[in-house]
PDB file with one MODEL, atoms N, CA, C and O in Angstrom:
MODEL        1
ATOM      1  N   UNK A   1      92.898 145.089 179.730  1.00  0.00           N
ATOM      2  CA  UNK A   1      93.444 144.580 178.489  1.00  0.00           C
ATOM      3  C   UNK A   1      93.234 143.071 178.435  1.00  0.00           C
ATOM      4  O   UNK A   1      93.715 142.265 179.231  1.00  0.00           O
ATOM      5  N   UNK A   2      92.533 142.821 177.496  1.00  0.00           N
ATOM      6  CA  UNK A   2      92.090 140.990 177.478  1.00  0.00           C
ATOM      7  C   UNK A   2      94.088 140.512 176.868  1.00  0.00           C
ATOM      8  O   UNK A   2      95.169 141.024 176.578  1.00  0.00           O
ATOM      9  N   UNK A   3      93.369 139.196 177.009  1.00  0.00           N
ATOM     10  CA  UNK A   3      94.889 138.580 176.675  1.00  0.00           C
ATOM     11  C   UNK A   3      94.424 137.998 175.112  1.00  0.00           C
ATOM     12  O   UNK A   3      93.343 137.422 174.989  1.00  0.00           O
ATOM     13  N   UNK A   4      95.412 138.220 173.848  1.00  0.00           N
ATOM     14  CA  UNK A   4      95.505 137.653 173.001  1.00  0.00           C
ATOM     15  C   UNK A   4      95.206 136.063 172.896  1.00  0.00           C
ATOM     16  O   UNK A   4      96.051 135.397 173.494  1.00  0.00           O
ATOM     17  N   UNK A   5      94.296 135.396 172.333  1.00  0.00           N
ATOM     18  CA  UNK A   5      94.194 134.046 172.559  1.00  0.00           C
ATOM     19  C   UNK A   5      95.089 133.811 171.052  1.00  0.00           C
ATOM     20  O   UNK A   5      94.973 134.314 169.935  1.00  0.00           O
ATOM     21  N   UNK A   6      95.969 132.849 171.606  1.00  0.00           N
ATOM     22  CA  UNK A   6      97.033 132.206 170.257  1.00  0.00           C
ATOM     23  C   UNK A   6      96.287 130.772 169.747  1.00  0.00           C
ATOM     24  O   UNK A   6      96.060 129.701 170.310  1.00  0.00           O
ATOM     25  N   UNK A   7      96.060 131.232 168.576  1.00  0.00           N
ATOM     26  CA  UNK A   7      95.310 129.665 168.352  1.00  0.00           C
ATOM     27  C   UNK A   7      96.769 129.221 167.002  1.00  0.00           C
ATOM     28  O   UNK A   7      97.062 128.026 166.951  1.00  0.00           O
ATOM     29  N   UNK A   8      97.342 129.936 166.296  1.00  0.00           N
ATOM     30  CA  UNK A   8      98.376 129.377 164.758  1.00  0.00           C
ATOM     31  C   UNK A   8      99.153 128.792 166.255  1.00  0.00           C
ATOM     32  O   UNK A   8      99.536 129.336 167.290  1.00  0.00           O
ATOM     33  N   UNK A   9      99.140 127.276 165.682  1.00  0.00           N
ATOM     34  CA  UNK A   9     100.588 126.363 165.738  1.00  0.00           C
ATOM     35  C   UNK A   9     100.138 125.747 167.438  1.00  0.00           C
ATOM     36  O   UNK A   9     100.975 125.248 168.190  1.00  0.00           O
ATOM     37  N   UNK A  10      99.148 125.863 167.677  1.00  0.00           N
ATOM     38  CA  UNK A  10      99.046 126.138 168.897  1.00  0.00           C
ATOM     39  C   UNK A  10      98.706 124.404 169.392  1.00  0.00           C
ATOM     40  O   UNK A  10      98.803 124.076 170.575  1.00  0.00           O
ATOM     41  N   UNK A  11      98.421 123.696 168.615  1.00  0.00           N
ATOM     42  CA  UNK A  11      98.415 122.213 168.819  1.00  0.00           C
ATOM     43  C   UNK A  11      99.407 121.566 168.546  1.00  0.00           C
ATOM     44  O   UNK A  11      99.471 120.352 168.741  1.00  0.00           O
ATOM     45  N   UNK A  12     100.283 122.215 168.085  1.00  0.00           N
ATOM     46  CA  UNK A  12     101.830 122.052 167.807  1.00  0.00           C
ATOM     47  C   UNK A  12     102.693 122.010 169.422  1.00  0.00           C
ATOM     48  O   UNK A  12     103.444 121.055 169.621  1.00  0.00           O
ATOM     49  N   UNK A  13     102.541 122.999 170.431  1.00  0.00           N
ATOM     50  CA  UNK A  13     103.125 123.566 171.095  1.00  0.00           C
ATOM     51  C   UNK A  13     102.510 122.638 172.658  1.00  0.00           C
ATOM     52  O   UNK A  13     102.958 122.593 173.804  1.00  0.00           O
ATOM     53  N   UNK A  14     101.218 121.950 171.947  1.00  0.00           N
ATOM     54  CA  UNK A  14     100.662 121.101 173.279  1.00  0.00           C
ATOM     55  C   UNK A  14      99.591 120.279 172.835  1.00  0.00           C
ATOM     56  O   UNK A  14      99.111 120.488 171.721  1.00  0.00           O
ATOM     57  N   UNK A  15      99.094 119.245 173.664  1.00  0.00           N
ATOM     58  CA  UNK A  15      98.023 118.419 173.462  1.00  0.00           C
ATOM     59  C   UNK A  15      96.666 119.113 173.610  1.00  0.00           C
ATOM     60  O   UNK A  15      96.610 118.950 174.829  1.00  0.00           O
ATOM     61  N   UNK A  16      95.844 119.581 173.406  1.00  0.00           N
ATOM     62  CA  UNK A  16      94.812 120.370 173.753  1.00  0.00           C
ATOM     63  C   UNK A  16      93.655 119.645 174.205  1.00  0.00           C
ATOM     64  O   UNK A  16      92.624 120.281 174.425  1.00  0.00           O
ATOM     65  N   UNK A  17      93.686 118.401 174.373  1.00  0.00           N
ATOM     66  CA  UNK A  17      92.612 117.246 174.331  1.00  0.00           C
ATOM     67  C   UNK A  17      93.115 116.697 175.916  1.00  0.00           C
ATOM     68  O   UNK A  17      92.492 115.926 176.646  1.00  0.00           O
ATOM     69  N   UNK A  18      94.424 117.345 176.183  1.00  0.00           N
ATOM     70  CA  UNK A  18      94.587 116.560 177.378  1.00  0.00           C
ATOM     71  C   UNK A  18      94.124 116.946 178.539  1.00  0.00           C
ATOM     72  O   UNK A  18      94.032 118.165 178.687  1.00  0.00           O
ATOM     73  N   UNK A  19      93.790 116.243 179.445  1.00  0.00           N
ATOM     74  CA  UNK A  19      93.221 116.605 180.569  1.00  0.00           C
ATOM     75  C   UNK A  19      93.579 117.726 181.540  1.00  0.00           C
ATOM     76  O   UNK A  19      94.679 118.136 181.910  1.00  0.00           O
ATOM     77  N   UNK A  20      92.639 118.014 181.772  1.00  0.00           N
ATOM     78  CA  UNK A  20      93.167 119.314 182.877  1.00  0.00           C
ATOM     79  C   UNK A  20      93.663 119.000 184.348  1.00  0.00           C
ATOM     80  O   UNK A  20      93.237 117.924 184.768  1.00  0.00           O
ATOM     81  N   UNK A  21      94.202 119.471 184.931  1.00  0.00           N
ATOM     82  CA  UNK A  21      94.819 119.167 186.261  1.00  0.00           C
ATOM     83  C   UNK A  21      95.161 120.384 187.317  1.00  0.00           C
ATOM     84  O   UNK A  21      95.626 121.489 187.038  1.00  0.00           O
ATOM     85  N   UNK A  22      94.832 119.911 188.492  1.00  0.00           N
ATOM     86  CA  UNK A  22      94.738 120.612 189.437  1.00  0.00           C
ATOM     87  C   UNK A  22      96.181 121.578 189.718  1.00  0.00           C
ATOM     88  O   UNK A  22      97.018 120.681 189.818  1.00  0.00           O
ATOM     89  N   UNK A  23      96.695 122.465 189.841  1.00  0.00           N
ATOM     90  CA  UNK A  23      97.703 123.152 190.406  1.00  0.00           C
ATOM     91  C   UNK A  23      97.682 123.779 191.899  1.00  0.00           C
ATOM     92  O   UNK A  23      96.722 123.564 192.639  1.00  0.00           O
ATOM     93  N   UNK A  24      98.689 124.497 192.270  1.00  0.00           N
ATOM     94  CA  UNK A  24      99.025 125.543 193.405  1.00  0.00           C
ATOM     95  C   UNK A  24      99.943 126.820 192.659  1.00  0.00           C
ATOM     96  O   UNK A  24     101.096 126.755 192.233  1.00  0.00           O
ATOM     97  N   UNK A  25      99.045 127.939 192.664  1.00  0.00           N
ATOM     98  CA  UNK A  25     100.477 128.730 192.261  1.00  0.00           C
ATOM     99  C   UNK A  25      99.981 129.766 193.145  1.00  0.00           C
ATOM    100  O   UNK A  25      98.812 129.883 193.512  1.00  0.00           O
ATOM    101  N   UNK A  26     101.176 130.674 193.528  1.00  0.00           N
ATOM    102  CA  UNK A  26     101.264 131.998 194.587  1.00  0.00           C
ATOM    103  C   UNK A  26     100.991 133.789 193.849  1.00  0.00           C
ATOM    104  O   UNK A  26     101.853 134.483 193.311  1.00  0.00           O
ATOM    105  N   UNK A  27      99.847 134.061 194.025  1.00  0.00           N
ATOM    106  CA  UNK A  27      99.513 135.334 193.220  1.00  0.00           C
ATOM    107  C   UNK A  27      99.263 136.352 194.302  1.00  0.00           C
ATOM    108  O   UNK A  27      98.493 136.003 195.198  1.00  0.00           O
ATOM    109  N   UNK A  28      99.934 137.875 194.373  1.00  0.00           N
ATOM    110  CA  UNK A  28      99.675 138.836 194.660  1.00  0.00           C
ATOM    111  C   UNK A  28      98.214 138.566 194.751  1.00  0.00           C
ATOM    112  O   UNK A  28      97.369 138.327 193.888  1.00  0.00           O
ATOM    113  N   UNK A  29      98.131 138.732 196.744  1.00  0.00           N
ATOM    114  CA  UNK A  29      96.875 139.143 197.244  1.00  0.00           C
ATOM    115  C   UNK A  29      95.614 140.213 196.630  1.00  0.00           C
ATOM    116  O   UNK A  29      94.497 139.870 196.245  1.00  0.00           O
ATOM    117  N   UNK A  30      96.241 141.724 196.685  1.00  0.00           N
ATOM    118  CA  UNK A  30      95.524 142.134 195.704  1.00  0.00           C
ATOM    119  C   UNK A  30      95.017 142.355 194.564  1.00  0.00           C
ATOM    120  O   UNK A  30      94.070 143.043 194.183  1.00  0.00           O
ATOM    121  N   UNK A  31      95.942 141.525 193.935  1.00  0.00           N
ATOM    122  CA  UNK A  31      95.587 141.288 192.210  1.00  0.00           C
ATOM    123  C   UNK A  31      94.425 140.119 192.186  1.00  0.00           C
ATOM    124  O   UNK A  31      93.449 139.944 191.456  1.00  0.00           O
ATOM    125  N   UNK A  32      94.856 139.543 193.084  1.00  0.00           N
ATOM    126  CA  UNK A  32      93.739 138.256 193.217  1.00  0.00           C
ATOM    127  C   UNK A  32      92.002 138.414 193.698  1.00  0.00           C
ATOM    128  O   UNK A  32      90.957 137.896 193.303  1.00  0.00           O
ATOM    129  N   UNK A  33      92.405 139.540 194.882  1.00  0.00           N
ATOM    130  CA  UNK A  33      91.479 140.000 194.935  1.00  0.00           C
ATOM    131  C   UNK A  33      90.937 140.970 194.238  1.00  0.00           C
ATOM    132  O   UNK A  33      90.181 141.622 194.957  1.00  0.00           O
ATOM    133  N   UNK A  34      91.001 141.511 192.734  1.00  0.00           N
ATOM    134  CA  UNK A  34      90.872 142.584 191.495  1.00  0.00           C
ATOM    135  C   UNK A  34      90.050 141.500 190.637  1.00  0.00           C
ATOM    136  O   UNK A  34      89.120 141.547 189.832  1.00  0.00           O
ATOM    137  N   UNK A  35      90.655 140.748 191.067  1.00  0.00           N
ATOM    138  CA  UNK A  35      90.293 139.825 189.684  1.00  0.00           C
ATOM    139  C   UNK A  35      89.384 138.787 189.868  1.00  0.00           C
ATOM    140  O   UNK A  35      88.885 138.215 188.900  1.00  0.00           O
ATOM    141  N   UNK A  36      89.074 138.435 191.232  1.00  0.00           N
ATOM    142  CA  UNK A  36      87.576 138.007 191.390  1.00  0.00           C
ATOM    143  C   UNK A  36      86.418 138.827 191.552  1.00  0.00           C
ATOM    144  O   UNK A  36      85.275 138.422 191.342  1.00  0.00           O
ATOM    145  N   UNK A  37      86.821 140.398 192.059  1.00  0.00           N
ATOM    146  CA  UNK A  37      85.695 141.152 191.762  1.00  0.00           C
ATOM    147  C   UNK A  37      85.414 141.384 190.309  1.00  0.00           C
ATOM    148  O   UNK A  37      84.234 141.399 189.956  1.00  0.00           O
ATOM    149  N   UNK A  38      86.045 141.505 189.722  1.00  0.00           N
ATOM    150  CA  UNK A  38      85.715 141.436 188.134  1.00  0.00           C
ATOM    151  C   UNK A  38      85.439 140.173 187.616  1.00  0.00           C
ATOM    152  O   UNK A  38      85.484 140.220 186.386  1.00  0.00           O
ATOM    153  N   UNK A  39      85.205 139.191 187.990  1.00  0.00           N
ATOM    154  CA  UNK A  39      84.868 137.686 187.650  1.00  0.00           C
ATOM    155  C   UNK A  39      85.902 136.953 186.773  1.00  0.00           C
ATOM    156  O   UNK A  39      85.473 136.060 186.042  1.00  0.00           O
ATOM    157  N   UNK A  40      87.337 137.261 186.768  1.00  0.00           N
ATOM    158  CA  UNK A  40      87.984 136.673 185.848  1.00  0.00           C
ATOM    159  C   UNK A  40      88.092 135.492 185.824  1.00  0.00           C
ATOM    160  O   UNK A  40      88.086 135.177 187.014  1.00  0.00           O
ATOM    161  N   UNK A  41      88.225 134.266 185.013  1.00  0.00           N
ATOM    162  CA  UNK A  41      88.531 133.366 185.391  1.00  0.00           C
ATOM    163  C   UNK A  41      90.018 132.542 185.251  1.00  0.00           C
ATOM    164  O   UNK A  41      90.433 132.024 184.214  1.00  0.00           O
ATOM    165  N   UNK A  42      90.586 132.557 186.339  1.00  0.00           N
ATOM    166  CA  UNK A  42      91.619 132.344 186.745  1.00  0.00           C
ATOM    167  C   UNK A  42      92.262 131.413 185.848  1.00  0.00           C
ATOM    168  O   UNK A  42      93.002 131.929 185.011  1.00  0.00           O
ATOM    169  N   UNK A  43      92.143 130.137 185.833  1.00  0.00           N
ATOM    170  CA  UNK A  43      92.466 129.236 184.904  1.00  0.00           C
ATOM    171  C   UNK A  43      92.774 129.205 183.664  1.00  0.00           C
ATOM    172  O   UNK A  43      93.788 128.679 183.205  1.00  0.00           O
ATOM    173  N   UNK A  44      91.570 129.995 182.799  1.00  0.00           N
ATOM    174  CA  UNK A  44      91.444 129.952 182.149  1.00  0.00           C
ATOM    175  C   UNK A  44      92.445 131.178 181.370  1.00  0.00           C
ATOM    176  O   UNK A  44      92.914 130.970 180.251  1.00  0.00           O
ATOM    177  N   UNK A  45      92.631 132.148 181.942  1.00  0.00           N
ATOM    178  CA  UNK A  45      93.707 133.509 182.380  1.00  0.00           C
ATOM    179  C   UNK A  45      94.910 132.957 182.002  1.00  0.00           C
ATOM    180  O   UNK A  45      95.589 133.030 180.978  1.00  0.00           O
ATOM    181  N   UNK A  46      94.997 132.519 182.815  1.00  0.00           N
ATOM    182  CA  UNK A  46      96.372 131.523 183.174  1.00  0.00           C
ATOM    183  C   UNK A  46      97.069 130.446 182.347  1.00  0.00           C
ATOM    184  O   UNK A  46      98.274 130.265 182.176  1.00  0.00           O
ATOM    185  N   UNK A  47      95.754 129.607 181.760  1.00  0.00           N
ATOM    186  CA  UNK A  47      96.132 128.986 180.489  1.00  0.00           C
ATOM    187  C   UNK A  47      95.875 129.399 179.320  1.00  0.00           C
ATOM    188  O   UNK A  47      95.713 128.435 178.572  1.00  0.00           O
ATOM    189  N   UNK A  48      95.701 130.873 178.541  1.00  0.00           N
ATOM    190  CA  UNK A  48      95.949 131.331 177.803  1.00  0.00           C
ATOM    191  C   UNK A  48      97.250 132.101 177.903  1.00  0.00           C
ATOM    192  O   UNK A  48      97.961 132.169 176.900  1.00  0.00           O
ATOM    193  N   UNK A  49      97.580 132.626 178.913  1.00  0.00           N
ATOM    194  CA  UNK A  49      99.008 133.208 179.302  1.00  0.00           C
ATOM    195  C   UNK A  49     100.444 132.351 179.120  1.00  0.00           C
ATOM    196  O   UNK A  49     101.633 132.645 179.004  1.00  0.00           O
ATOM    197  N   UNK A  50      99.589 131.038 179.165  1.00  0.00           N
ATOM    198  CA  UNK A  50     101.111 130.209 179.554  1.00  0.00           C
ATOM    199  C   UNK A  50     101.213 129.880 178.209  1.00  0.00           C
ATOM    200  O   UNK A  50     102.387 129.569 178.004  1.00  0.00           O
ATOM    201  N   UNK A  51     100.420 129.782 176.986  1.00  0.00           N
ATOM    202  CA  UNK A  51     100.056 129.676 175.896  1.00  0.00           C
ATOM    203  C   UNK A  51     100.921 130.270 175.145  1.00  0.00           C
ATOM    204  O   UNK A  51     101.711 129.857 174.295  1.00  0.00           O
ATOM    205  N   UNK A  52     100.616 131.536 175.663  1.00  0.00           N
ATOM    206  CA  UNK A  52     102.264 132.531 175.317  1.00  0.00           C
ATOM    207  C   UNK A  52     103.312 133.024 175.241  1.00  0.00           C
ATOM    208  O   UNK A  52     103.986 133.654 174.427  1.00  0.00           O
ATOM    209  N   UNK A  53     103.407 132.402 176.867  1.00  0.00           N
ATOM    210  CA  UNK A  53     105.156 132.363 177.263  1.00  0.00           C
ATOM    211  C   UNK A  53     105.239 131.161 176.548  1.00  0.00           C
ATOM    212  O   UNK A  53     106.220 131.156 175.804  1.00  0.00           O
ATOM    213  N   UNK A  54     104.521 130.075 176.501  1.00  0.00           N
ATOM    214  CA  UNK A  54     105.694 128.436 175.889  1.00  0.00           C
ATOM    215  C   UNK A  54     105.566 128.620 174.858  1.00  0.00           C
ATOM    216  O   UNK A  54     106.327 127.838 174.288  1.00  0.00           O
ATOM    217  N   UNK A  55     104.862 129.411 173.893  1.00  0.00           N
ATOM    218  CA  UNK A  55     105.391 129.468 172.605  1.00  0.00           C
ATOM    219  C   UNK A  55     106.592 130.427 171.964  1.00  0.00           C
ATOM    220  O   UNK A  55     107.268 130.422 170.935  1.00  0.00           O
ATOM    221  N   UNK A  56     106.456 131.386 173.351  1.00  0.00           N
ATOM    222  CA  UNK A  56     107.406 132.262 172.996  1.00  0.00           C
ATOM    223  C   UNK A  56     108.908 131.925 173.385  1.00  0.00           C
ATOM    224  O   UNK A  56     109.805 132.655 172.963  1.00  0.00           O
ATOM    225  N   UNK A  57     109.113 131.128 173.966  1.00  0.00           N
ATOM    226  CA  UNK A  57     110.462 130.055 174.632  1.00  0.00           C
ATOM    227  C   UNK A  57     110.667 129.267 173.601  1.00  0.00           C
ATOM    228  O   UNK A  57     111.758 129.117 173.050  1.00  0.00           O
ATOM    229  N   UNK A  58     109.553 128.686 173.269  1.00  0.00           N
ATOM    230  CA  UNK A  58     109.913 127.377 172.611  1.00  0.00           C
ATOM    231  C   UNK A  58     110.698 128.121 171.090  1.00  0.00           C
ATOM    232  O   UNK A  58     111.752 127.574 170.762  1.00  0.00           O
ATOM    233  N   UNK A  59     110.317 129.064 170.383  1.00  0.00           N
ATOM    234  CA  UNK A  59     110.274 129.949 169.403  1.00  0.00           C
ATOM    235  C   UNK A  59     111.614 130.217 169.714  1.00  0.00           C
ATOM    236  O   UNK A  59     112.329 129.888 168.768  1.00  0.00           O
ATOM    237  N   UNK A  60     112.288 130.715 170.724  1.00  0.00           N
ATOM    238  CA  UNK A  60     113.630 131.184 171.232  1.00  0.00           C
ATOM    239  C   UNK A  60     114.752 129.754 171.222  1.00  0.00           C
ATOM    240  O   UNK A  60     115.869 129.610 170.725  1.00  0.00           O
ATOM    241  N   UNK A  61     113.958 128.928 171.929  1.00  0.00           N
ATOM    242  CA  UNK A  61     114.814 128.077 171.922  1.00  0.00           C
ATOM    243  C   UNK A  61     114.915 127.328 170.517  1.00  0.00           C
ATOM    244  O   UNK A  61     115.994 126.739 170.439  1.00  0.00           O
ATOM    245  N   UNK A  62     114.003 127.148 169.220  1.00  0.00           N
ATOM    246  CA  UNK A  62     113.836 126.951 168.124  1.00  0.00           C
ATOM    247  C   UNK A  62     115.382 127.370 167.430  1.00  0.00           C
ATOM    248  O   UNK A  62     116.246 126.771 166.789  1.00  0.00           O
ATOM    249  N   UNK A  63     115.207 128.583 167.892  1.00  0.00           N
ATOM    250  CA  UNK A  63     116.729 129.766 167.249  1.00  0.00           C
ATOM    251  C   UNK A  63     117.679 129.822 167.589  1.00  0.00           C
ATOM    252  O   UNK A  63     118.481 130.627 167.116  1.00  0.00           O
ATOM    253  N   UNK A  64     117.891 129.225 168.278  1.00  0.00           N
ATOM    254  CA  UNK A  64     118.917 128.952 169.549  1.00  0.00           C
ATOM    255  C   UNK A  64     119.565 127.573 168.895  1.00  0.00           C
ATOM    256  O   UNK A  64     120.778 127.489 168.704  1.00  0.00           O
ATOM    257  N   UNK A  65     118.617 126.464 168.558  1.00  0.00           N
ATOM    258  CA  UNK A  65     119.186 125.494 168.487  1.00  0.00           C
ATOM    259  C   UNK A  65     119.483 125.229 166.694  1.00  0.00           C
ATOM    260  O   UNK A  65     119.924 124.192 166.198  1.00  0.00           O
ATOM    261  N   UNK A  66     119.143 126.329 166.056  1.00  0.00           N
ATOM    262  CA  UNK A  66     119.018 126.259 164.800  1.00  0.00           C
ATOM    263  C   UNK A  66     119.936 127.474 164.074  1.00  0.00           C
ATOM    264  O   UNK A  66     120.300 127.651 162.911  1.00  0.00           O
ATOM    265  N   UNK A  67     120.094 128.080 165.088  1.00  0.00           N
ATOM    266  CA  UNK A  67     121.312 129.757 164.954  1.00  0.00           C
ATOM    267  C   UNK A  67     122.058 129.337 163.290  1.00  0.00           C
ATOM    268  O   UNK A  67     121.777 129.654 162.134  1.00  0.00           O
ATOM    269  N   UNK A  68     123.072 128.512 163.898  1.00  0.00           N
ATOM    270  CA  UNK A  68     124.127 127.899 163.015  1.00  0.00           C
ATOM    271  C   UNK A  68     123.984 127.651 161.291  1.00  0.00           C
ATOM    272  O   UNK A  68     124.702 128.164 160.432  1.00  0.00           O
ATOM    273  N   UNK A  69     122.628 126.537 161.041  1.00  0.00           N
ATOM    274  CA  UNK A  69     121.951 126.675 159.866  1.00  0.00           C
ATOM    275  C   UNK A  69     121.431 127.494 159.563  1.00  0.00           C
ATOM    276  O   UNK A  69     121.172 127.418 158.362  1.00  0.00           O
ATOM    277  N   UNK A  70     120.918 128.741 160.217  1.00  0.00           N
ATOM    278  CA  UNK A  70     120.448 129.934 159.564  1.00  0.00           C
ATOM    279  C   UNK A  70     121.341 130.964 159.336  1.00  0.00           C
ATOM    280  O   UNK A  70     121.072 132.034 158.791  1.00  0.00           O
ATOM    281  N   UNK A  71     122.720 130.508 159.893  1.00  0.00           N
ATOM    282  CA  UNK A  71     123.319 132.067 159.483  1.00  0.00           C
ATOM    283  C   UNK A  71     123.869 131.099 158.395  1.00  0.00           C
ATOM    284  O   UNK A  71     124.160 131.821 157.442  1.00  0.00           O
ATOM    285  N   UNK A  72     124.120 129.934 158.122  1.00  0.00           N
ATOM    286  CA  UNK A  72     125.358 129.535 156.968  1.00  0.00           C
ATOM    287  C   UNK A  72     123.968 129.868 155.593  1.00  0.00           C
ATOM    288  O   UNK A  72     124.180 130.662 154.677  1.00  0.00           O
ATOM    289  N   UNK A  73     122.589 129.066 155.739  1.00  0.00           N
ATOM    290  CA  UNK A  73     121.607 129.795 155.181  1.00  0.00           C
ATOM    291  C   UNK A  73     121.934 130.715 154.236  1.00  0.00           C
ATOM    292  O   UNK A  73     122.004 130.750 153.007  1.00  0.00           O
ATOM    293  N   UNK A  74     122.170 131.683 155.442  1.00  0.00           N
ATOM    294  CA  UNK A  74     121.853 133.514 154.779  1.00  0.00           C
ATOM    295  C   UNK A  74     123.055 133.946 154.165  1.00  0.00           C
ATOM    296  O   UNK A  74     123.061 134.885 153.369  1.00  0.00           O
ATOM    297  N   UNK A  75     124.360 133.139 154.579  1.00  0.00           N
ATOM    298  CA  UNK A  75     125.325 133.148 154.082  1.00  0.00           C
ATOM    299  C   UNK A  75     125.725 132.746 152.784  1.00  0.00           C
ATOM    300  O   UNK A  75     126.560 133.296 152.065  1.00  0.00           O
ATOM    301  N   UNK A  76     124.956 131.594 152.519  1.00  0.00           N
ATOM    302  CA  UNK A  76     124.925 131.204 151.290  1.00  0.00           C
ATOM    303  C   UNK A  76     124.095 131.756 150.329  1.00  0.00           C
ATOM    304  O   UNK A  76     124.389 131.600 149.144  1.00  0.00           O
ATOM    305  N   UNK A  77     122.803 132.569 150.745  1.00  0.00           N
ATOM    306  CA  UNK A  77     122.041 133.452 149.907  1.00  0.00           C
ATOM    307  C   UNK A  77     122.780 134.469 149.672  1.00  0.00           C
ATOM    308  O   UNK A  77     122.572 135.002 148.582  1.00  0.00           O
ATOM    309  N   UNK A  78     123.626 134.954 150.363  1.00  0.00           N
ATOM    310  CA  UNK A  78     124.828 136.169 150.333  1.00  0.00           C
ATOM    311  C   UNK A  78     125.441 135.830 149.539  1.00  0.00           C
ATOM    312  O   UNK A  78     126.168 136.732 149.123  1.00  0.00           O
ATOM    313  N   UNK A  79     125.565 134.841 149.006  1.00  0.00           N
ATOM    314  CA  UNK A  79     127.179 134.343 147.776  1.00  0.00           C
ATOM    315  C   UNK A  79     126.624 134.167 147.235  1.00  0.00           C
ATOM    316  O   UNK A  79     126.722 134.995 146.329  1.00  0.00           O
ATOM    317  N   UNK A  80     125.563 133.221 146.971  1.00  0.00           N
ATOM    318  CA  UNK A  80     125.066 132.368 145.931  1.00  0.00           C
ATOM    319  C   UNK A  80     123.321 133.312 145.496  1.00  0.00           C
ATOM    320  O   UNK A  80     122.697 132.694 144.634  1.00  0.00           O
ATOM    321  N   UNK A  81     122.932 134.019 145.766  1.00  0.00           N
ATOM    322  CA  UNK A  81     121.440 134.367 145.629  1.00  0.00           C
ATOM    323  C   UNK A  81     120.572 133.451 146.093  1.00  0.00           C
ATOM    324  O   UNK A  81     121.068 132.376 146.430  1.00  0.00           O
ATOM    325  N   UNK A  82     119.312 133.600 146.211  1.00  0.00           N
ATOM    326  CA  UNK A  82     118.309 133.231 146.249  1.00  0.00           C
ATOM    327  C   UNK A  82     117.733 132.167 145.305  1.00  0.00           C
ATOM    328  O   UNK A  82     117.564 132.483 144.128  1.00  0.00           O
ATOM    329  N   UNK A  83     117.438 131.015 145.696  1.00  0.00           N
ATOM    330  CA  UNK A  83     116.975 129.845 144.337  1.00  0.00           C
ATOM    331  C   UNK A  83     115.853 130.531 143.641  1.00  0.00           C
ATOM    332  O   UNK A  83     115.581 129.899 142.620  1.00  0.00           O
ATOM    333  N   UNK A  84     115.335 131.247 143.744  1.00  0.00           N
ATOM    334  CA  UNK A  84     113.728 131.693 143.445  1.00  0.00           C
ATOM    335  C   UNK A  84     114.258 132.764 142.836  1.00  0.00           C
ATOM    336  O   UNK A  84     113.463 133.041 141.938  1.00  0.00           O
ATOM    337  N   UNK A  85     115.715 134.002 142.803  1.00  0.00           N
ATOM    338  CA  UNK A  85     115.589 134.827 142.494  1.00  0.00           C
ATOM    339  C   UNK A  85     115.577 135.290 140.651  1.00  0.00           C
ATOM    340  O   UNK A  85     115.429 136.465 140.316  1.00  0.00           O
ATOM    341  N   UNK A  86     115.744 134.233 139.690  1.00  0.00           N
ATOM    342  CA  UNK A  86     115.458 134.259 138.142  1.00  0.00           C
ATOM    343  C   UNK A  86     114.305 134.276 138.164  1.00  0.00           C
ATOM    344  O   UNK A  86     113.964 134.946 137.189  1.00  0.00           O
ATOM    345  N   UNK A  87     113.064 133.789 138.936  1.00  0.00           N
ATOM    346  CA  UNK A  87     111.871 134.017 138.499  1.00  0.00           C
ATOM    347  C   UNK A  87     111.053 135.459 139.294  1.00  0.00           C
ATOM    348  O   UNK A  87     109.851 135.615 139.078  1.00  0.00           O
ATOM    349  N   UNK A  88     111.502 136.050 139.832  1.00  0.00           N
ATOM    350  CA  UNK A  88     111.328 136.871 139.711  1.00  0.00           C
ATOM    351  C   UNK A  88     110.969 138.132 138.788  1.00  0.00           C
ATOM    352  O   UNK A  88     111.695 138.524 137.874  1.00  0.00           O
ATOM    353  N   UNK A  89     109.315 138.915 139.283  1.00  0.00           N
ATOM    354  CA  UNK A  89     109.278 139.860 137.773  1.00  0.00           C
ATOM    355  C   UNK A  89     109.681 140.941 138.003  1.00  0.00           C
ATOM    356  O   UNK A  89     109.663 141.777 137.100  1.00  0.00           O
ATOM    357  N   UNK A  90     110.342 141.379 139.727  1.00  0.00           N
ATOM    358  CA  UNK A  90     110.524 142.963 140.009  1.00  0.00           C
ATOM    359  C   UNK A  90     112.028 143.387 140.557  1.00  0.00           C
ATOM    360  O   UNK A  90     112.285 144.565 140.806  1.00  0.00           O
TER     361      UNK A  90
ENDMDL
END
């Protein structure tokens, strides 16, 4: 299964121009070894993956820190309608 490449918002979420840098991270021996017989490339794996967890955190934590204005929001569309809803044709 390839990994989804996220490109919407995605220069939003990081610098993409910025330099690359060396790491250490600890991966299951045999997965590691799966995945150089198949030529994957690691890095590149890896920084499309992380692509997706930090947007998917950041997205959480977005809601998290915004909870409050979205329920008074929806609350107020609950009493008051929708500003848009007179122009409506259906």
């Amino acid at each position: 299964m390839r990994m989804k490449h996220v490109v919407r918002e995605r220069s939003v979420l990081y610098d993409v121009s910025a330099p690359k840098r060396a790491t250490n991270v600890t991966v299951n021996a045999d997965l590691l070894r799966r995945a150089r017989e198949l030529d994957v490339n690691l890095s590149q794996t890896l920084e499309a993956a992380l692509v997706v967890e930090v947007a998917g955190r950041a997205r959480e934590r977005w809601l998290a820190e915004n909870r409050a204005a979205i329920e008074a929001y929806n609350r107020d569309v609950e009493r008051n309608g929708c500003f848009a809803d007179s122009l409506r044709s259906f």
